[in-house]
C-alpha positions as CSV (number, residue, x, y, z in Angstrom):
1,X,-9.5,14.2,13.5
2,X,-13.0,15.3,12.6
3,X,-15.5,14.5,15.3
4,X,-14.8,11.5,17.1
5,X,-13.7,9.3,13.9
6,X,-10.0,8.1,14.0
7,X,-8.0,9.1,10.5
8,X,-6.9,6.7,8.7
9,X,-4.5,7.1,5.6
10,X,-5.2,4.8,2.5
11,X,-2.2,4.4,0.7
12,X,-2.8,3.0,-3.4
13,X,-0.3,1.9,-5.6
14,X,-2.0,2.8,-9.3
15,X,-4.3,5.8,-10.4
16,X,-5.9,3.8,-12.6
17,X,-9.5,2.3,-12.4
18,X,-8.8,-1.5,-12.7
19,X,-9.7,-4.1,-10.9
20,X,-7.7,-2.9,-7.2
21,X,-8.7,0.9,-7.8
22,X,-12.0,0.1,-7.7
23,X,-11.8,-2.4,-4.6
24,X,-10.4,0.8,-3.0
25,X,-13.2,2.7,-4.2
26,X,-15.5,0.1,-2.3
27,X,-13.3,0.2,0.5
28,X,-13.4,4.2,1.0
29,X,-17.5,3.9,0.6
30,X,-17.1,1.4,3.3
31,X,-15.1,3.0,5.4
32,X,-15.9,7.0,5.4
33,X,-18.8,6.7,7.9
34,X,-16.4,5.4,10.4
35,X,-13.7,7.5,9.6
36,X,-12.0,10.5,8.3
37,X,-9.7,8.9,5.3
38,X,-7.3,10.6,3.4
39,X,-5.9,8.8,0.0
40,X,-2.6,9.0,-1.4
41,X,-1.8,8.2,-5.0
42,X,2.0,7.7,-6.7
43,X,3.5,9.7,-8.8
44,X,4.7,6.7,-11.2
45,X,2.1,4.8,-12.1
46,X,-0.5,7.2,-13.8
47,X,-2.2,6.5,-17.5
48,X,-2.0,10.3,-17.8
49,X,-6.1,10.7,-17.3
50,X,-5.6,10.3,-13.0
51,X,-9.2,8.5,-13.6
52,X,-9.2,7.1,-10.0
53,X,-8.2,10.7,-8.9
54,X,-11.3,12.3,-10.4
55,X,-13.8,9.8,-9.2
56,X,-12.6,10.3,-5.4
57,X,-12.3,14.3,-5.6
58,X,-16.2,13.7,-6.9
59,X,-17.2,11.7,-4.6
60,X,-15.7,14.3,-1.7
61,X,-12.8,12.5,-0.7
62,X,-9.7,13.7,0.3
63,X,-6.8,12.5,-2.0
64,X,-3.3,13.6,-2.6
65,X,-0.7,12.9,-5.4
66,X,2.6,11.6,-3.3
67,X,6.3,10.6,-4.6
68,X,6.4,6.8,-2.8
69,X,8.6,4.0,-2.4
70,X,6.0,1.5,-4.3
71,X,7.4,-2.0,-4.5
72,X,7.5,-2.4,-8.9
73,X,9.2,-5.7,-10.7
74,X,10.8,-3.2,-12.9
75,X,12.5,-1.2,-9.4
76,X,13.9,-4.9,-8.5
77,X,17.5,-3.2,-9.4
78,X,20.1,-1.5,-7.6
79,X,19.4,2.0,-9.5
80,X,15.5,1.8,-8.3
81,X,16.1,0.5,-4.7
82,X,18.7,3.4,-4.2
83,X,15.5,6.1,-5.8
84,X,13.5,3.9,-3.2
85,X,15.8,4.4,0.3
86,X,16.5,7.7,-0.7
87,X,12.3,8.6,-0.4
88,X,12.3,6.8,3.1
89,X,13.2,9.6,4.7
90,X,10.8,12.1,3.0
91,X,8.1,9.5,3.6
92,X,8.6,8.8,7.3
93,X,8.0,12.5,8.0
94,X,4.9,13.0,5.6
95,X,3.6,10.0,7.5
96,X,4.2,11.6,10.7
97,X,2.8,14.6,9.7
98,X,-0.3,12.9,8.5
99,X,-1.3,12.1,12.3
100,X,-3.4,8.9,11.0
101,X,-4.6,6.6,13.4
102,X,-4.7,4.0,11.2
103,X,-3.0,3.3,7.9
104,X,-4.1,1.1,5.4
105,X,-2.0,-0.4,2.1
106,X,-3.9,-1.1,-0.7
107,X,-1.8,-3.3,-2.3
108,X,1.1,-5.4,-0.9
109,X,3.5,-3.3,-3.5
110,X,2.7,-0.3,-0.7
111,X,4.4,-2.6,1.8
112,X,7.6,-0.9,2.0
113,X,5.7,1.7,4.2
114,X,4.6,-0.2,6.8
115,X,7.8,-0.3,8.3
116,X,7.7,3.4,8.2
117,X,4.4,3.8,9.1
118,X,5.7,1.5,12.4
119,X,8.5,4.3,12.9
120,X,6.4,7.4,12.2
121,X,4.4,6.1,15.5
122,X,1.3,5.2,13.4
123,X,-1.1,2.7,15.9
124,X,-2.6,0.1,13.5
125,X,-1.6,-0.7,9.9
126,X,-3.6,-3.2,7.6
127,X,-2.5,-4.3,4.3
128,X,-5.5,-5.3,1.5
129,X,-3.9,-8.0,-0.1
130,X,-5.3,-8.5,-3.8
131,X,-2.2,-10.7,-5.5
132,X,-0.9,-14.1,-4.8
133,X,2.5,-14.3,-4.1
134,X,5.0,-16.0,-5.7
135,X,7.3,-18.0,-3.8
136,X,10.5,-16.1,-3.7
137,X,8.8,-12.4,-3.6
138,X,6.9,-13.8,-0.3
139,X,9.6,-13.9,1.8
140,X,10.3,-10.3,1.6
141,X,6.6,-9.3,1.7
142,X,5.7,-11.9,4.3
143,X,8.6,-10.1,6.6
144,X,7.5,-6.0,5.8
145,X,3.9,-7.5,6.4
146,X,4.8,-8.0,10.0
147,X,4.6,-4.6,10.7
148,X,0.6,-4.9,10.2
149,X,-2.2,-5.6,12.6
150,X,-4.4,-7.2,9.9
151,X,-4.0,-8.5,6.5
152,X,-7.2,-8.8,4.5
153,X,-6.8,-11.0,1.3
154,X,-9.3,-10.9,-1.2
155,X,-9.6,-14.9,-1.7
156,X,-9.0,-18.7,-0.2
157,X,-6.0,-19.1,-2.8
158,X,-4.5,-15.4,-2.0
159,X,-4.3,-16.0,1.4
160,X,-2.5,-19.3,1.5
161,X,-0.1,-17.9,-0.9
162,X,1.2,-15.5,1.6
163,X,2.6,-18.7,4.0
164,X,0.6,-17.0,7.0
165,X,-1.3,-19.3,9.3
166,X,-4.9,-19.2,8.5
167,X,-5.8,-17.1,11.6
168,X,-3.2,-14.9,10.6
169,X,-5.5,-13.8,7.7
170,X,-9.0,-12.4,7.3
171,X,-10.2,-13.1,3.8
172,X,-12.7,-10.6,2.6
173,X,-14.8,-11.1,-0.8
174,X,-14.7,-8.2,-3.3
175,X,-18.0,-6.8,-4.3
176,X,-19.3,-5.3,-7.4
177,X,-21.7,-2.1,-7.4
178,X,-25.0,-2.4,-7.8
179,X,-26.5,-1.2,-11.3
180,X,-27.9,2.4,-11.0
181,X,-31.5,1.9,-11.6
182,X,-31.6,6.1,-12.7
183,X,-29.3,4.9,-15.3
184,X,-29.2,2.0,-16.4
185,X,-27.1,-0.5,-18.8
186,X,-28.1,-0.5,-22.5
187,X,-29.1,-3.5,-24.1
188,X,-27.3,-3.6,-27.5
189,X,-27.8,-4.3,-31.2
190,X,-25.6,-7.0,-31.4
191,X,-25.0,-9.4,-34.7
192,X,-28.7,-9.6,-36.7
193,X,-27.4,-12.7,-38.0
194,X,-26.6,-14.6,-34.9
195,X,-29.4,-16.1,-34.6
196,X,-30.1,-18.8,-31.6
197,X,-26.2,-19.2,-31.3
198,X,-24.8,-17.6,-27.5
199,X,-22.5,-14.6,-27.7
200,X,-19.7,-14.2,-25.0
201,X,-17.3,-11.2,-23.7
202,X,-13.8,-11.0,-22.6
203,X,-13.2,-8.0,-21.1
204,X,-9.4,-8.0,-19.6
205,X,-5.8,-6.0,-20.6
206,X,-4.6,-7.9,-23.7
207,X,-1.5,-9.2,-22.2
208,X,-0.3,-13.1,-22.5
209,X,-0.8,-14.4,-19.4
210,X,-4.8,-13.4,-19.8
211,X,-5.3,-16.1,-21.8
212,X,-6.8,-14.8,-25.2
213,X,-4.6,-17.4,-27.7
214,X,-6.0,-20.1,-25.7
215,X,-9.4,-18.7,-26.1
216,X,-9.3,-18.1,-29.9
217,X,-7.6,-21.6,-30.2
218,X,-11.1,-23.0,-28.3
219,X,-13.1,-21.0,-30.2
220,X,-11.8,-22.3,-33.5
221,X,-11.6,-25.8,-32.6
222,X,-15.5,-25.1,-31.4
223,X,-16.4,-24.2,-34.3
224,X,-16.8,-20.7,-34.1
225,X,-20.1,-21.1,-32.4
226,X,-21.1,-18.1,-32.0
227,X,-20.0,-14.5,-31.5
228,X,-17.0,-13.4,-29.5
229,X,-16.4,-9.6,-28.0
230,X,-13.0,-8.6,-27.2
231,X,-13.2,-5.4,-24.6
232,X,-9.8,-4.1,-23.4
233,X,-6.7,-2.8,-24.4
234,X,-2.9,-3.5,-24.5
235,X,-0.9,-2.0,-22.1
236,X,2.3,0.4,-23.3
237,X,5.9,-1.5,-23.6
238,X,6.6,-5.1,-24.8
239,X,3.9,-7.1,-22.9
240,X,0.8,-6.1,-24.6
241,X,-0.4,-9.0,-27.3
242,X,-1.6,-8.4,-30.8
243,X,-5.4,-9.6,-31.0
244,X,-6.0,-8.8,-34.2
245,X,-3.2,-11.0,-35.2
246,X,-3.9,-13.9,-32.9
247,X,-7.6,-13.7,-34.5
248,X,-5.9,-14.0,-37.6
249,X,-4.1,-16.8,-37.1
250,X,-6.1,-18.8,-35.1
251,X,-9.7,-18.1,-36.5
252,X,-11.1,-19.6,-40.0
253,X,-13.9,-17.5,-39.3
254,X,-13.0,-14.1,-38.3
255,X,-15.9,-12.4,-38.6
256,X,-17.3,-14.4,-35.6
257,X,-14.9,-12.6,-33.2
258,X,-15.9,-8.7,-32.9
259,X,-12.3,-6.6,-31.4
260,X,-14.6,-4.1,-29.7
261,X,-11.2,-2.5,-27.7
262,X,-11.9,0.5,-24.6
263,X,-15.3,1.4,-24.1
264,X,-17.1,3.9,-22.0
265,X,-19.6,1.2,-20.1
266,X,-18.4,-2.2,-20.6
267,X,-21.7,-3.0,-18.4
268,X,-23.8,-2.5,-21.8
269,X,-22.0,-5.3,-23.1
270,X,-22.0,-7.2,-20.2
271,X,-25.9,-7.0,-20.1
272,X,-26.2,-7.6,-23.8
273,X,-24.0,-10.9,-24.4
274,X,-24.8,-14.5,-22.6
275,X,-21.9,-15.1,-20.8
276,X,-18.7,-13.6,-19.4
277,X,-15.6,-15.5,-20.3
278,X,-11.9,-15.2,-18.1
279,X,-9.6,-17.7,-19.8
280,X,-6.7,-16.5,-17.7
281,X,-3.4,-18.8,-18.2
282,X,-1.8,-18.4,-14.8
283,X,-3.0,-17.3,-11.9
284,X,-6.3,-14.7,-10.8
285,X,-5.9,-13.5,-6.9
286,X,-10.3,-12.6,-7.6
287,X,-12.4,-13.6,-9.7
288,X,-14.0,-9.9,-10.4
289,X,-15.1,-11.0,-13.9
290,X,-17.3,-13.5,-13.1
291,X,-19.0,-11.8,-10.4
292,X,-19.9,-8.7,-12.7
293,X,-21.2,-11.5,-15.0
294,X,-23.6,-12.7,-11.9
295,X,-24.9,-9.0,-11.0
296,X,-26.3,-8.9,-14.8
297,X,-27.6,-12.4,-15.0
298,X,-25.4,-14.0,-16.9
299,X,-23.1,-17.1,-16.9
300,X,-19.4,-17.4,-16.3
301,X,-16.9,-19.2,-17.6
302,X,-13.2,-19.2,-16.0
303,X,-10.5,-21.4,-16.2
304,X,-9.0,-22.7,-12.9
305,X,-6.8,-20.2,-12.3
306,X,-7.5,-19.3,-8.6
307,X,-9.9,-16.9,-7.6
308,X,-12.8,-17.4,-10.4
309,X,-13.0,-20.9,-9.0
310,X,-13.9,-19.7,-5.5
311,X,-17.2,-17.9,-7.1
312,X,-18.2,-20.0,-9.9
313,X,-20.0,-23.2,-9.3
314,X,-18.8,-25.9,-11.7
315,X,-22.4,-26.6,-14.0
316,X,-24.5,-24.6,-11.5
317,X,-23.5,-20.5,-12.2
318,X,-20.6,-21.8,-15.0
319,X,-18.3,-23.8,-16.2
320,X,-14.4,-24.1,-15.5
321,X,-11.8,-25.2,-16.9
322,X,-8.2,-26.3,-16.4
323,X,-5.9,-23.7,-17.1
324,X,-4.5,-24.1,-21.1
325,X,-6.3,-26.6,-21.4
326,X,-7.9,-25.5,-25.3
327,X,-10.0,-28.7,-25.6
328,X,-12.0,-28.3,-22.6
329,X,-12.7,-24.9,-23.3
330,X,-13.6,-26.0,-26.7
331,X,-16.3,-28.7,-24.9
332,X,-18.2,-26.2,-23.1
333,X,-18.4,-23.5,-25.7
334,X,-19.4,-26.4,-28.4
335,X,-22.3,-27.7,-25.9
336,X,-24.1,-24.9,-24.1
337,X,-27.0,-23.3,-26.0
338,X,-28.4,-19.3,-25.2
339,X,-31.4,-21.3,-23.0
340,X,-28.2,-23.3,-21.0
341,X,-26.6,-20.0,-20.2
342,X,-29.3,-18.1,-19.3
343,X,-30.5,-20.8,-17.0
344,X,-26.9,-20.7,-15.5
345,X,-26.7,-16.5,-15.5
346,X,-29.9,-16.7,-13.1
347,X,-28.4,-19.0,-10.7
348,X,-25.3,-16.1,-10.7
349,X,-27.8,-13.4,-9.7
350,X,-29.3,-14.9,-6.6
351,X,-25.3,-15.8,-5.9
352,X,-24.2,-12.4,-6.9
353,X,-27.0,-11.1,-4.4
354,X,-26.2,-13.3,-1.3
355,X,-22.4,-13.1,-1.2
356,X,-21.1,-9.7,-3.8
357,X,-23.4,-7.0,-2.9
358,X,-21.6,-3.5,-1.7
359,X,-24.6,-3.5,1.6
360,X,-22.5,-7.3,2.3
361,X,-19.2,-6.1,1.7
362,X,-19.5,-3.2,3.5
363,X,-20.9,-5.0,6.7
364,X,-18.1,-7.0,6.6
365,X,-14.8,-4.5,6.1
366,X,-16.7,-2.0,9.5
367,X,-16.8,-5.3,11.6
368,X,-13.3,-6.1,10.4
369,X,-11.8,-2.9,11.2
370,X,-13.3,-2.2,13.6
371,X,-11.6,-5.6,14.9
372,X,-8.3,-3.8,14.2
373,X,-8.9,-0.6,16.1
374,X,-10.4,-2.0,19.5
375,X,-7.4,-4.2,19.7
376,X,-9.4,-7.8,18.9
């Protein structure tokens, strides 16, 4: 223990820097005041460049590559519970040997060690809850997340997903950093041609369930009205999607729709375009997208898929629409003009700075562990 701060281990499923890595970057900033915190990382999920690694050794925190029962669709199988079980014993004596006050999942696939963490004598656990759940993986998650103190979800819909009593849940919204005014977001050259017509982003994996066919399919039946910027990338193995080919065969007009892929600093698109767009087709535990859209000034457009339609304000921040549902998509695409959205993107800010900020989120994750620790 250094000082008189109690320890506490974060444990993180990924070693990536999506959307839950960097909630757990906001969560160590929030947290390493109070205490000493000590990350772990798996061994199994890694896109071979350990970015979320790098940022925490640079930013002085202690962080540790461990082999970890992590709770993965593709481990639902005899071979991978047996490689889980057999790491229970491993893990029950690392955690020991930790001597945490505290530990803290990241995600509810860490869950399989709170029952350890329970056994290794560990005080408190808490569990950062960032996924609905579906109804038949709840009841196993809803029983290991028993052996927490608190469970923090990051929205209204994630919450009542879990089947815990309202009271049996703290919801906590994510925030989004501010810009760093020493360096700051690049305006870009976008289209010459485009004129006085708006120009969106989606920036999300390229996977089905995101929703990009049913974009493309609103865009075309818009009328291409403006220009579209596809950020992202497809994941490895048989779930990624094909952009290119679903702007082929969805879009007369092609060259309206720019397949931008990775970049650096997505925030230089997001500053130079007039609205954010998350056309997920299922379901979004947060609605990160839209509130990055807000910090720059700029308009949001989701479709109901959860946690977007907790932050945006139907016709006052951005629009939303059912999920799937191509023609209303279509409808607000087709009738907004660059003055609509920009008079919705400033209505974002001011939301963005009442509600997202880190200075709010941090005030609110000390008073809710500190909650956890004094026993309330």
């Amino acid at each position: 223990m250094s000082g008189n701060r109690p320890k506490l281990l974060l444990i993180h499923s990924s070693d990536e820097l999506y959307g839950s890595d960097r909630i757990l970057v906001q969560v160590v900033d929030a947290l390493r005041e109070d205490f000493e915190i000590l990350v772990w990382l798996p061994t199994d999920r890694q896109d071979g460049k350990r970015r979320l690694y790098h940022m925490l050794r640079d930013q002085q925190v202690a962080v540790e590559h461990v082999d970890m029962p992590i709770l993965r669709r593709a481990l639902l199988n005899p071979r991978g519970l047996g490689r889980m079980l057999r790491l229970a014993p491993r893990m029950l004596k690392l955690i020991k040997a930790a001597h945490a006050d505290q530990v803290y999942l990241m995600t509810s696939a860490c869950l399989l060690l709170a029952p350890l963490a329970r056994l290794a004598g560990v005080a408190k656990a808490t569990v950062h809850i960032q996924e609905p759940w579906g109804r038949g993986e709840s009841l196993i998650l809803r029983r290991l997340a028993r052996f927490t103190q608190q469970r923090i979800a990051i929205s209204r819909m994630v919450a009542q997903s879990t089947g815990f009593a309202e009271q049996e849940v703290c919801v906590v919204n994510n925030a989004v950093a501010r810009l760093n005014p020493a360096n700051p977001p690049r305006k870009l050259q976008l289209e010459r041609d485009a004129g006085e017509r708006p120009s969106y982003v989606v920036a999300s994996r390229w996977v089905e369930h995101k929703g990009h066919e049913t974009l493309l399919r609103a865009w075309e039946q818009a009328e291409c009205p403006g220009f579209l910027y596809v950020l992202g990338s497809a994941p490895e193995g048989p779930h990624g999607v094909d952009i290119s080919a679903l702007v082929s065969r969805h879009v007369s007009k092609p060259e309206t729709v720019k397949i931008i892929g990775q970049v650096d600093n997505p925030q230089d698109w997001f500053e130079s375009v007039d609205a954010m767009i998350l056309p997920t087709d299922t379901v979004e535990g947060c609605g990160l997208v839209p509130i990055e859209g807000f910090r720059h000034g700029k308009a949001a457009i989701v479709s109901d898929s959860g946690g977007p339609g907790e932050v945006v304000n139907h016709g006052k921040d951005g629009w939303i629409f059912a999920t799937r549902d191509v023609s209303a998509l279509a409808q607000i695409l087709r009738s907004n003009t660059k003055d609509d959205l920009s008079a919705l993107g400033a209505e974002g800010q001011r939301k963005y700075e009442e509600k997202y900020t880190p200075e709010r989120f941090k005030e609110t994750m000390r008073e809710t562990m500190s909650g956890v620790l004094s026993g309330r």
